[in-house]
C-alpha positions as CSV (number, residue, x, y, z in Angstrom):
1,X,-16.0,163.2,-54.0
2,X,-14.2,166.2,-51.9
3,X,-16.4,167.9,-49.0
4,X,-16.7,170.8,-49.6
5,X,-16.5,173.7,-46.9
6,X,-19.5,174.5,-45.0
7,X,-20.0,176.9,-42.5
8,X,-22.4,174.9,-40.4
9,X,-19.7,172.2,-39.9
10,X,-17.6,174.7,-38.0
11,X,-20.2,177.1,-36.2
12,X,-23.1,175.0,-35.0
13,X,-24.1,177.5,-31.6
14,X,-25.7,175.3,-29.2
15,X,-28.3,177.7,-28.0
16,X,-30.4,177.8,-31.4
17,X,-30.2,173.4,-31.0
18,X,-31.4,173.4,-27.4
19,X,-34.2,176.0,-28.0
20,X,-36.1,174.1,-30.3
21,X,-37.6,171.9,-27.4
22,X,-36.8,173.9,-24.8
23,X,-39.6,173.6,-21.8
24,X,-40.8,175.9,-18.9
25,X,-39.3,173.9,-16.2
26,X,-35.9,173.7,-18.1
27,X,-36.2,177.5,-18.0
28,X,-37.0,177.3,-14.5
29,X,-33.5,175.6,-13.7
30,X,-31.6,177.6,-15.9
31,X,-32.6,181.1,-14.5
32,X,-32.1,179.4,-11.5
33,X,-28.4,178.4,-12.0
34,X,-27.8,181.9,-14.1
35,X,-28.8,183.9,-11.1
36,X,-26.0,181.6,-8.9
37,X,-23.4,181.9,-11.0
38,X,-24.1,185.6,-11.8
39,X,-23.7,186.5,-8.1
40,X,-20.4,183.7,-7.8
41,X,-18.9,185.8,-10.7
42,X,-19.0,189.4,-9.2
43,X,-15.8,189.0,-6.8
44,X,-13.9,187.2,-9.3
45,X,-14.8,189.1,-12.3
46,X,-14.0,192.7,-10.1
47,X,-11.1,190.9,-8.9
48,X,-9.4,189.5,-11.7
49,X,-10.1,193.1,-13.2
50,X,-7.9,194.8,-10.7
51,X,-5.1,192.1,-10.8
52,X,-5.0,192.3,-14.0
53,X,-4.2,195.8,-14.4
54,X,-7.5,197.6,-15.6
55,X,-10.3,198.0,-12.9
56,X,-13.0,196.3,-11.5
57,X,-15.4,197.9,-14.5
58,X,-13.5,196.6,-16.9
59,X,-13.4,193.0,-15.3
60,X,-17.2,193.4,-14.7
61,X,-17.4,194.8,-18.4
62,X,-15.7,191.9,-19.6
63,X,-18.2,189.2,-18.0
64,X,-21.1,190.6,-19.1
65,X,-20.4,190.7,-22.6
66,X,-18.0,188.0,-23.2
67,X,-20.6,185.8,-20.9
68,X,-23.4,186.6,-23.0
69,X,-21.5,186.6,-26.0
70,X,-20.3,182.6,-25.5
71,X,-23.0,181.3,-24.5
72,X,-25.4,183.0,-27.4
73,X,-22.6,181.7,-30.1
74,X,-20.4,178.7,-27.8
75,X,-20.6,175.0,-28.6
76,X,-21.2,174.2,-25.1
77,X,-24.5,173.9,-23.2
78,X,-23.2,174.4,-20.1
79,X,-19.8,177.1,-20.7
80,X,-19.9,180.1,-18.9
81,X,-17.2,182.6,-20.2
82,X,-15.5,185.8,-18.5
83,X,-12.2,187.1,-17.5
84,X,-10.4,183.8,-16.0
85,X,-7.0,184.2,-13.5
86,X,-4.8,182.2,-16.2
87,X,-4.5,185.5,-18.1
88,X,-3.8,188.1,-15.3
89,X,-0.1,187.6,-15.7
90,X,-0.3,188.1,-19.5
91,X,-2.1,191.1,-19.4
92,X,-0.2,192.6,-16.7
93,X,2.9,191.7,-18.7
94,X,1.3,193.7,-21.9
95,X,-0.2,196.5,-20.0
96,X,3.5,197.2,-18.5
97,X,5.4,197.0,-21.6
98,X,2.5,198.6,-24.3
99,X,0.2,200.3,-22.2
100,X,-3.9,199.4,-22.6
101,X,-3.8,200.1,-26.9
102,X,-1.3,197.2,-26.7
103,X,-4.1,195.2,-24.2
104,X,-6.6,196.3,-26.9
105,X,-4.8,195.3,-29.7
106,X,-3.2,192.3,-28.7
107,X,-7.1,190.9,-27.8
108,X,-8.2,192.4,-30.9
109,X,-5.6,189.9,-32.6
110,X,-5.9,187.1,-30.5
111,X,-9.8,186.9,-30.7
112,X,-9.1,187.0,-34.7
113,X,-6.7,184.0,-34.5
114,X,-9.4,182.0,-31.9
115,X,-12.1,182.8,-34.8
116,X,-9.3,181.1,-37.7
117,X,-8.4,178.6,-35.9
118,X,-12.0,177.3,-35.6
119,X,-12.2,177.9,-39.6
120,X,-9.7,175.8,-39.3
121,X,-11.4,173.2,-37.8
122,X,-8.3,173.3,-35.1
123,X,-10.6,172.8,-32.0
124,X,-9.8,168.9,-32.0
125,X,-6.0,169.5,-32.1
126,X,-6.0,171.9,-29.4
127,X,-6.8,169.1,-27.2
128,X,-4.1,167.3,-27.6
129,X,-1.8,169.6,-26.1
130,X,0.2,167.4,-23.7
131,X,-1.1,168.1,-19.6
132,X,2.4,168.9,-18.2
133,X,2.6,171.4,-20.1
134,X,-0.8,172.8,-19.1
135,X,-0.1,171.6,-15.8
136,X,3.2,173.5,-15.5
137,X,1.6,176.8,-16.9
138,X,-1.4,176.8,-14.7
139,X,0.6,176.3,-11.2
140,X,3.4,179.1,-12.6
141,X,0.4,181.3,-12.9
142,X,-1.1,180.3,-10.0
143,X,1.9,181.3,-8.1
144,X,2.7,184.8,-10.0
145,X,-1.0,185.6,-9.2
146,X,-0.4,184.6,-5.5
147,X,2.9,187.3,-5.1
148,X,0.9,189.7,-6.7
149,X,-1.4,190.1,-4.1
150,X,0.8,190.4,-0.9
151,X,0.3,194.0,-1.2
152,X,-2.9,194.6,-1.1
153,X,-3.0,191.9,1.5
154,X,-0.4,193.1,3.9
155,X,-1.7,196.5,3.1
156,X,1.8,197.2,2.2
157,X,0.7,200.5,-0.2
158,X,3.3,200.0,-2.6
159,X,3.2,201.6,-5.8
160,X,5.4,200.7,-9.0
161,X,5.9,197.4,-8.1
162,X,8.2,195.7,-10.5
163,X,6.5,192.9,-12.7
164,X,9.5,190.7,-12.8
165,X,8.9,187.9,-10.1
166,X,12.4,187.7,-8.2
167,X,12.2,191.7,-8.5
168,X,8.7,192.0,-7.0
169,X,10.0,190.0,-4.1
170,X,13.3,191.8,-3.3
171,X,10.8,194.7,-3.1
172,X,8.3,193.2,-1.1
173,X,11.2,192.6,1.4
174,X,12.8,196.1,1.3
175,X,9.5,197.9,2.2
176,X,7.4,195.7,4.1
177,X,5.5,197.4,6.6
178,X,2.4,195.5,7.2
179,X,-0.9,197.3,7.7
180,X,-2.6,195.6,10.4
181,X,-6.3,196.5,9.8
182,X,-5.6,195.3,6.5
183,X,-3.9,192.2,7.2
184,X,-6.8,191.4,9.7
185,X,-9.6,191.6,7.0
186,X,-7.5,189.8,4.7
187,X,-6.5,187.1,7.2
188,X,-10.5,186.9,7.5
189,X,-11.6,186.6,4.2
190,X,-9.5,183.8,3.9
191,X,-10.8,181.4,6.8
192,X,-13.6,182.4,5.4
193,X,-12.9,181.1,2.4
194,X,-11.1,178.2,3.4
195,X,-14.3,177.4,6.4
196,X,-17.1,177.5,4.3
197,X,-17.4,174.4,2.4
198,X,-17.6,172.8,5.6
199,X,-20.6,174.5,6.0
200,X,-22.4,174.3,3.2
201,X,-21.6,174.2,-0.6
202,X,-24.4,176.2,-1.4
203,X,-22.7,179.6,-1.0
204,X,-19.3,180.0,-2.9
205,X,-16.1,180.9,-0.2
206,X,-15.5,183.9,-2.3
207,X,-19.0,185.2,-2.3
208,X,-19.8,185.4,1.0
209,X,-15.9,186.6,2.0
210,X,-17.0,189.6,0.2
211,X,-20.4,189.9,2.2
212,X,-18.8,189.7,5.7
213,X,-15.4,191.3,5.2
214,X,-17.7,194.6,3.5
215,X,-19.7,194.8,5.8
216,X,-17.1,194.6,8.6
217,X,-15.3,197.1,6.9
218,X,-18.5,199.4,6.6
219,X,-19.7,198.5,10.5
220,X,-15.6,199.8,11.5
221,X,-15.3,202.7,9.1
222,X,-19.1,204.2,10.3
223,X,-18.8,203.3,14.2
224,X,-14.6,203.6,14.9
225,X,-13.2,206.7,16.1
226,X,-10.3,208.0,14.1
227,X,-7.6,206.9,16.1
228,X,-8.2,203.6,15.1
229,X,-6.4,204.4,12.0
230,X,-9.1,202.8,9.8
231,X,-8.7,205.5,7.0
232,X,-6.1,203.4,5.7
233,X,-7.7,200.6,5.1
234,X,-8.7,200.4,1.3
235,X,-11.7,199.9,-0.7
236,X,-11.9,199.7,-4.6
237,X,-14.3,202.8,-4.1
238,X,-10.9,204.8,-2.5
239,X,-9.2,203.8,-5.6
240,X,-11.3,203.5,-8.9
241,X,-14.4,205.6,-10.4
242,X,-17.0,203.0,-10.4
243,X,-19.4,204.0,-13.7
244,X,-23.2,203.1,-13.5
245,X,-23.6,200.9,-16.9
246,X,-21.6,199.3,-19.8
247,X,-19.0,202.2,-21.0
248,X,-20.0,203.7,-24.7
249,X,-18.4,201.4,-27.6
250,X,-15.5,203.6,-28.7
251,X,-12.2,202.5,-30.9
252,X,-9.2,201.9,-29.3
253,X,-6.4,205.1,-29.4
254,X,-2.9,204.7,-30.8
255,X,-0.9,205.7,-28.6
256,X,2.1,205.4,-30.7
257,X,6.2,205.5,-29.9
258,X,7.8,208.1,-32.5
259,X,8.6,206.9,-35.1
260,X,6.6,203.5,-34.8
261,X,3.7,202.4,-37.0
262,X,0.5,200.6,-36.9
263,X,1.9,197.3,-38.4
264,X,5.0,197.5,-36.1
265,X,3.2,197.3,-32.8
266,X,0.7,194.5,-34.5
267,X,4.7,192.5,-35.3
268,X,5.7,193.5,-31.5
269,X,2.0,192.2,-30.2
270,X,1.9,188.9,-32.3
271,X,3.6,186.6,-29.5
272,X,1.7,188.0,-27.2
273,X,-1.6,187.7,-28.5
274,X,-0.9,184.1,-30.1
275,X,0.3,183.4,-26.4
276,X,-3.8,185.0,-25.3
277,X,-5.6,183.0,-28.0
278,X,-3.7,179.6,-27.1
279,X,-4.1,180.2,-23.6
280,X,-8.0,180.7,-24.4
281,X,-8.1,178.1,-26.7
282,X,-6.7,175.5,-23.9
283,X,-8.8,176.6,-20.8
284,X,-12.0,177.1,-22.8
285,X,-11.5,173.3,-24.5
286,X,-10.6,171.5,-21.1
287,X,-13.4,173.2,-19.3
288,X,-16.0,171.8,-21.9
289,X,-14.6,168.7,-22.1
290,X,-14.8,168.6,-18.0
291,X,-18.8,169.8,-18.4
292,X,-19.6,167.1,-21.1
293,X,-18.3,164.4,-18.7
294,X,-20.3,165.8,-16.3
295,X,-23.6,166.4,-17.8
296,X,-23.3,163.3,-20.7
297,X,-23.1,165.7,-24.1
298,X,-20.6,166.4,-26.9
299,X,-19.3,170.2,-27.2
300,X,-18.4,171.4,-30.9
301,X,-14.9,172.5,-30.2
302,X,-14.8,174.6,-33.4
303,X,-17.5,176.4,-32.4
304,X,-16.9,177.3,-29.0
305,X,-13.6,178.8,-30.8
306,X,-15.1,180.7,-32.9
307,X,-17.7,181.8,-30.3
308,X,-14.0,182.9,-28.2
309,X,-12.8,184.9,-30.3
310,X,-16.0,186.6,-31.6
311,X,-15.8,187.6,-27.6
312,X,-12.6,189.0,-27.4
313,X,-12.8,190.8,-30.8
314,X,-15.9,192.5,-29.2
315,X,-14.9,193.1,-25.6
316,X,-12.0,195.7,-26.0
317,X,-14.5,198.2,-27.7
318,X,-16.0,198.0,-24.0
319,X,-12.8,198.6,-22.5
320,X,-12.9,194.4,-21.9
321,X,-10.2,192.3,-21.4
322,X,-9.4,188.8,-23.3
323,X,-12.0,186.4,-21.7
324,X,-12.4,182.7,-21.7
325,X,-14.3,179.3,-20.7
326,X,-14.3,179.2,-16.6
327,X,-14.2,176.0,-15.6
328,X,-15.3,177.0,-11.8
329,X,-17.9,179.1,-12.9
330,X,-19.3,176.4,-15.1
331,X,-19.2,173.8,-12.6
332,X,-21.6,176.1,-10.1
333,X,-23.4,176.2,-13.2
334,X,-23.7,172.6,-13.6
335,X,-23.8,171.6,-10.2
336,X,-27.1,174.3,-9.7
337,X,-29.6,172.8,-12.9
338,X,-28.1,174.6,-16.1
339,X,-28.2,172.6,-18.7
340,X,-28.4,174.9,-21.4
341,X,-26.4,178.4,-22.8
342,X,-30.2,180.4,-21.3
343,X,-28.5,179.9,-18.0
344,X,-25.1,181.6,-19.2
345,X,-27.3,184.5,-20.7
346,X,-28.7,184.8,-17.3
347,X,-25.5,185.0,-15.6
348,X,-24.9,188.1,-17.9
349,X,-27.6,189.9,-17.3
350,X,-27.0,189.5,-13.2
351,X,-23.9,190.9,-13.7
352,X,-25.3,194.0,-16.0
353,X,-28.0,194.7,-12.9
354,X,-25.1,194.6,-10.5
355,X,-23.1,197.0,-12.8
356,X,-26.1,199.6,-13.0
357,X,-27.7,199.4,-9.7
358,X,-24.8,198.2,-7.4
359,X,-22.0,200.1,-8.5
360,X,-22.0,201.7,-5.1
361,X,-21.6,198.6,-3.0
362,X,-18.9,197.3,-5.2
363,X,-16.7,200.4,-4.4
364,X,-16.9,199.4,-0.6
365,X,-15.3,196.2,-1.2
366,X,-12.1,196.1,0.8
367,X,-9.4,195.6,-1.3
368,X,-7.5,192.9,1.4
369,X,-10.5,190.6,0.7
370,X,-10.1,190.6,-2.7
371,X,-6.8,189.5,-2.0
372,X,-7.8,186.7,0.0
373,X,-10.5,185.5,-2.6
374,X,-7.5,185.5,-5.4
375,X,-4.8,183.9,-3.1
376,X,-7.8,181.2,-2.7
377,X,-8.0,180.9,-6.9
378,X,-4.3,180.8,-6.7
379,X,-5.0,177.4,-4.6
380,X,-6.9,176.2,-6.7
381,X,-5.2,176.4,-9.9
382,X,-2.0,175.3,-8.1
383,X,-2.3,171.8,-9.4
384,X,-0.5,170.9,-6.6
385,X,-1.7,167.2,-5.8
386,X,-0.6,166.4,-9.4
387,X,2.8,167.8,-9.3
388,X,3.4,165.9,-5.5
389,X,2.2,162.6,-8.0
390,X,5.0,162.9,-10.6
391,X,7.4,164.0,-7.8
392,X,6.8,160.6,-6.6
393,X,7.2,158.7,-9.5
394,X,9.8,161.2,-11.7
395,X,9.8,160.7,-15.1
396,X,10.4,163.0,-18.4
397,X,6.7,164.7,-18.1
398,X,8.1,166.0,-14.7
399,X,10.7,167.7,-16.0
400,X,8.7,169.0,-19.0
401,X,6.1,170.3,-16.1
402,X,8.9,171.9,-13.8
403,X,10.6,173.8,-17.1
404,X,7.3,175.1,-17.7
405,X,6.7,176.5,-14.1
406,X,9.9,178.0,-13.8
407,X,9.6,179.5,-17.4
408,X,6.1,181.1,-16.6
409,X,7.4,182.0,-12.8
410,X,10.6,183.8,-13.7
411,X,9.9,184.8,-17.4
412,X,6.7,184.9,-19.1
413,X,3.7,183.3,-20.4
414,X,4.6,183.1,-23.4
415,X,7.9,181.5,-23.8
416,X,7.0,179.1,-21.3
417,X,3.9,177.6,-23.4
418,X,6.1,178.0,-26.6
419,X,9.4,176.1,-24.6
420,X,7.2,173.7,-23.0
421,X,5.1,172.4,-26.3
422,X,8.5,172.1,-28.0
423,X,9.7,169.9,-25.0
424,X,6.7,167.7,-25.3
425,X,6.8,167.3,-29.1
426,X,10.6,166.6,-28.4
427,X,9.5,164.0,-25.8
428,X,6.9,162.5,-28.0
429,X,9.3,162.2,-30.9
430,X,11.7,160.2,-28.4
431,X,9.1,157.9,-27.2
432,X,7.7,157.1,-30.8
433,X,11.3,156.6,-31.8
434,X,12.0,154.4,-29.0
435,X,8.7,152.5,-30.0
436,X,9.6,151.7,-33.6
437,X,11.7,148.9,-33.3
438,X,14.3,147.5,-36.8
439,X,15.3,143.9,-36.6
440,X,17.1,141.8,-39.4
441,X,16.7,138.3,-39.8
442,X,19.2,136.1,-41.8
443,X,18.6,132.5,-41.5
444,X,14.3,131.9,-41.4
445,X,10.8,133.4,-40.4
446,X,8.6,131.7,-37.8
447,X,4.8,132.4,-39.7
448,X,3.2,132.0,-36.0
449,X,5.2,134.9,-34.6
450,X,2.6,137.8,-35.6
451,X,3.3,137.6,-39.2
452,X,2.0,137.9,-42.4
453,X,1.8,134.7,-44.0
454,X,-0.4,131.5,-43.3
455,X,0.1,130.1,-40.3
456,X,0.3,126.9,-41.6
457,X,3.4,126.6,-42.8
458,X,6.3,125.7,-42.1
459,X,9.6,127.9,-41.3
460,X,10.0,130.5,-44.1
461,X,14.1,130.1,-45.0
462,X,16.4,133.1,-46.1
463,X,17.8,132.1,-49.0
464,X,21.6,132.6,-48.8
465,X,22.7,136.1,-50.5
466,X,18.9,138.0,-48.5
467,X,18.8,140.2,-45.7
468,X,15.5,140.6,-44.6
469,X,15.0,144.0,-42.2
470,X,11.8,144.6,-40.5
471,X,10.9,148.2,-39.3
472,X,7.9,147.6,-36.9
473,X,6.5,151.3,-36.1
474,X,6.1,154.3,-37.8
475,X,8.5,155.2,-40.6
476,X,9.7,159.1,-40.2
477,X,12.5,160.9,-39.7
478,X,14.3,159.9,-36.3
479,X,13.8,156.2,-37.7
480,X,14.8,157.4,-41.0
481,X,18.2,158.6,-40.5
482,X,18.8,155.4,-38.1
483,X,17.5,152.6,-40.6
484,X,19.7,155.0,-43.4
485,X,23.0,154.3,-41.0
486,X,22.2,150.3,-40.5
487,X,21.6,149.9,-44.2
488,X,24.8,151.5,-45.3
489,X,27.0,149.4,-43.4
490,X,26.1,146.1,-45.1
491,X,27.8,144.7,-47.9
492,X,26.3,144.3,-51.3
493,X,28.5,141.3,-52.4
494,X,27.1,139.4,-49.3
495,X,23.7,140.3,-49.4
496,X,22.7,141.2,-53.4
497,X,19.0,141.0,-52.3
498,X,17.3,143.6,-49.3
499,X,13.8,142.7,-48.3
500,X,12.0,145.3,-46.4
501,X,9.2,144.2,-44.4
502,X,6.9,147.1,-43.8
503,X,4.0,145.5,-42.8
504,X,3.7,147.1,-39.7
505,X,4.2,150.5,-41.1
506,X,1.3,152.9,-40.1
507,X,2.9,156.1,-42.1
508,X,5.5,157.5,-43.9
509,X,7.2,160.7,-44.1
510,X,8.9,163.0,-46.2
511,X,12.4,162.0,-44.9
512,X,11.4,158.6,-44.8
513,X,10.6,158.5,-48.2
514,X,13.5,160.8,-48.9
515,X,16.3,158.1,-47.1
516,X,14.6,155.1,-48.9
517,X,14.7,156.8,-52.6
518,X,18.4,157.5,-52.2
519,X,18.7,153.7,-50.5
520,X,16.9,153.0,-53.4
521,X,19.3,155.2,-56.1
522,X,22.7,153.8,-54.0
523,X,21.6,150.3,-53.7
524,X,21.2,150.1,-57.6
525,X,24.6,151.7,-58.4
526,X,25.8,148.6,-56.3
527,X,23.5,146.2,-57.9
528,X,21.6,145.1,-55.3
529,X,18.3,145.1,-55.2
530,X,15.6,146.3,-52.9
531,X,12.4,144.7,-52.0
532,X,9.6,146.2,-49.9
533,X,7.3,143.3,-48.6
534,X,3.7,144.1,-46.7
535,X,3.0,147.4,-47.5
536,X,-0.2,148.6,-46.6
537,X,-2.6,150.4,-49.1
538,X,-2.2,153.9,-47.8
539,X,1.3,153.7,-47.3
540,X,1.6,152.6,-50.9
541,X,0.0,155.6,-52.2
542,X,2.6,157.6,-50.3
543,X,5.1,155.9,-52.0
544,X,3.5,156.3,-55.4
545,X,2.8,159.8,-54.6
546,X,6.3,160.6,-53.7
547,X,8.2,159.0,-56.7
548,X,9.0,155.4,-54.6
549,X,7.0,153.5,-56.7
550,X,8.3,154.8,-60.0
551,X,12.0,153.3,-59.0
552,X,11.4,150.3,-58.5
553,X,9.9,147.2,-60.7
554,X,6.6,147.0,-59.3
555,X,7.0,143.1,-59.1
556,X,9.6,144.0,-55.9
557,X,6.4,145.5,-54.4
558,X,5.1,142.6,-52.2
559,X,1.5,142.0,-50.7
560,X,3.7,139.5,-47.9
561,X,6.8,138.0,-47.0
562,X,5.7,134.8,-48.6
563,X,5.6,136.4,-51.8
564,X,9.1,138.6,-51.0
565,X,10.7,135.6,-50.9
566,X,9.0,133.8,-53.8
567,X,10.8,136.8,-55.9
568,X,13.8,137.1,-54.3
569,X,14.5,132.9,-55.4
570,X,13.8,134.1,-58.8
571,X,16.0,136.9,-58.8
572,X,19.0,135.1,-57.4
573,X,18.3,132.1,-59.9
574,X,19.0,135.1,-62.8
């Protein structure tokens, strides 16, 4: 009977499981762990904000209601979702080129595609998107988002700073003029940083980098005289409007180019926002697989993409920006009690009370620190102990991971992940190729070799005037072509009868089946006849399915060698 398609099978939200025995003390833990991670997530949601582009409200925006929104709808227990440092180089890179309704749009899109794509029922295939590749994009991000913060670290006060990465540079080296007071907080907040897990792992680096380096900043700028030049030291207060609350829902403005039209921009947008949804797709996927290991469950991968892009379809109303899993943020989670999606909701609400009632304390944030705390993600996304492993022992998933860096580095986002994918399946193809082995036997068949036959008897002989060929591995198209070129150079008038063993077929393809109809058609014309022996059930019905079958006398249609050979005596007695 066919399944039909159910709703629940796809969207299954983890909160409305968990609630039905839910218990006081599990609360307990969860607000616990919410509270944490809310006050973890306030440096990196303002900073990844600002890096991005947009502003700290906009970054703060975006964790409130793409945190709440996740873990309300996710498939995770554990997830906690908000603006993540693997997209500030694509938005950057959109914001530059089509302003924030190309931002808007392009999350717009990209949270529709996340929401199809767990229709779909993709979640399970987004997995298996091969880790160089990951790897490779995550440390080219890492190191675009660590040059985009020399300025603010330097206190360079560079406006117009080019996006392109060798451009940036040459910049960076034609007006450097470092601002010491600057460079001193920065230089702070990053021994911070760096010092305080060796302290305790209670309190996040980041967290209390903020705490010290603002209120340095605010002891200096109250207490200093003026000639200490501190007036050029910058806060996010000296440089954006800090709003009390979540911004009014409103609809994005077009801003249109002249003669350009709605469905234009959506065609120019496309690779960017498939390059936002993939992006999403990946990090939000690994980061629950990471939590399940940790905390013993089972995500539903189609639901947490759904739950995705039902965030970023939401946020840009807000004046949001495309949000995903974060795997740090959900390990503080884990690692402090949570154990269920009430913790996440938590986590939002912290940040909603810090947006209404704090707003003033963000603005006083120096802006150097928030370098520091970003150069620090940058660290950490680097994947830099992995990279020194395959550098060690090089092989092709090295080169698949350095073509991705350099892509994302020097290019973009997007054709890296599209290049670097392509590589792998390249890569994979080669290696499956190289796995499927094709062997011909003329003279006999040892039946204890792995075959399939009785053991018990003796020696199987090749009667004189058989070819026996055995494809051992899957049967498609890079095999195809090559089992097509072996089988055209052998003679008919020696070999009248072809046996093809394809007992250690898994699958078929369409070129596969393609090659062996015309071997099929050209092997007739020549009278000579073609025997498949050992074809398993589902592999038959390929056959049948694709017109094989229907060529051939279905007594050349073998269960096992033994049998092959049975009819090819017969055949050569007529």
């Amino acid at each position: 009977m066919e399944h039909k398609f159910s709703l629940k099978d796809v969207f299954a939200p983890k909160l409305f499981q968990t609630l039905k025995h839910y218990t006081r003390a599990q609360f307990a833990q969860d607000a616990l762990a919410g509270i944490i991670v809310g006050i973890v997530a306030i440096p990196l949601a303002i900073a990844f904000g600002i890096s991005s582009g947009v502003g700290p409200t906009e970054g703060l925006v975006t964790a409130i209601i793409a945190g709440f929104i996740i873990s309300m709808f996710g498939g995770s227990k554990v997830q906690i979702g908000g603006p993540t440092g693997a997209f500030i180089v694509i938005i950057y890179g959109i914001i530059q080129q089509y302003g924030l309704t190309g931002l808007t749009i392009a999350t717009i899109m990209a949270g529709v595609l996340l929401i199809l794509m767990g229709l779909a029922r993709l979640g399970t295939v987004i997995k298996f998107v091969p880790y160089p590749v990951i790897v490779g994009f995550t440390a080219g991000i890492a190191v675009t988002i660590f040059s985009t913060q020399m300025n603010d670290f330097f206190g360079l006060g560079l406006t117009n700073v080019p996006a392109n990465f060798i451009d940036k540079w040459i910049f960076y080296f034609h007006h450097f003029s470092i601002n010491w007071w600057a460079f001193g907080i920065g230089l702070f907040s990053l021994l911070i940083c760096i010092l305080m897990p060796f302290v305790t792992k209670r309190i996040p680096g980041s967290l209390a980098a903020i705490i010290f380096a603002t209120l340095a900043v605010w002891l200096l700028k109250t207490w200093a005289p003026e000639s200490w030049g501190l007036a050029s030291l910058q806060t996010i207060g000296d440089l954006y409007a800090l709003p009390h609350g979540i911004p009014a829902p409103h609809l994005p403005t077009m801003d249109l180019a002249e003669g350009e039209s709605f469905f234009t921009m959506v065609q120019k947008l496309f690779p960017s926002a498939f390059t936002i949804a993939m992006l999403g797709a990946i990090e939000s996927l690994l980061s629950a697989m990471v939590a399940d290991g940790v905390i013993g469950d089972k995500h539903n991968s189609n639901t947490e993409l759904i739950a995705q892009g039902m965030a970023n379809v939401v946020v840009p109303f807000f004046g949001g920006i495309p949000a995903t899993g974060a795997i740090a943020r959900t390990m503080t989670n884990i690692n402090n009690g949570g154990r269920t999606p009430v913790a996440g909701i938590i986590h939002a609400i912290v940040l909603l009370l810090v947006l209404l009632f704090l707003g003033s304390l963000v603005g006083m944030i120096p802006m150097a620190c928030l370098a520091a705390v970003l150069i620090m993600v940058s660290y950490s996304m680097s994947g830099w102990k992995t990279i020194y492993g395959l550098i060690k022992h090089p092989n092709r998933d090295l080169w698949v991971l350095l073509i991705t860096f350099f892509l994302t580095v020097i290019f973009d986002l997007t054709v890296a992940i599209e290049v670097g994918i392509l590589m792998a399946l390249v890569l994979f193809l080669m290696r499956t190729s190289e796995q499927t082995q094709i062997r011909t036997l003329h003279n006999e068949i040892d039946p204890n070799e792995d075959t399939d036959v009785q053991s018990n008897l003796e020696h199987l002989t090749i009667p004189e005037g058989v070819e026996v060929y055995e494809i051992d591995g899957p049967y498609f198209f890079g095999i195809a072509n090559k089992f097509d070129d072996i089988m055209t150079h052998v003679s008919g008038e020696n070999y009248p009868i072809r046996i093809i063993r394809m007992r250690k077929v898994p699958f078929v393809d369409s070129t596969a089946m393609h090659n062996l109809s015309m071997l099929i058609q050209r092997s007739h014309k020549e009278g000579i006849t073609i025997i498949l022996s050992g074809v398993k059930d589902h592999v038959r019905k390929q056959l049948h399915n694709g017109g094989i079958e229907q060529q051939m006398n279905p007594d050349n249609i073998c269960p096992n060698i033994h049998v092959a050979l049975h009819r090819a005596e017969e055949l050569l007695k007529k």
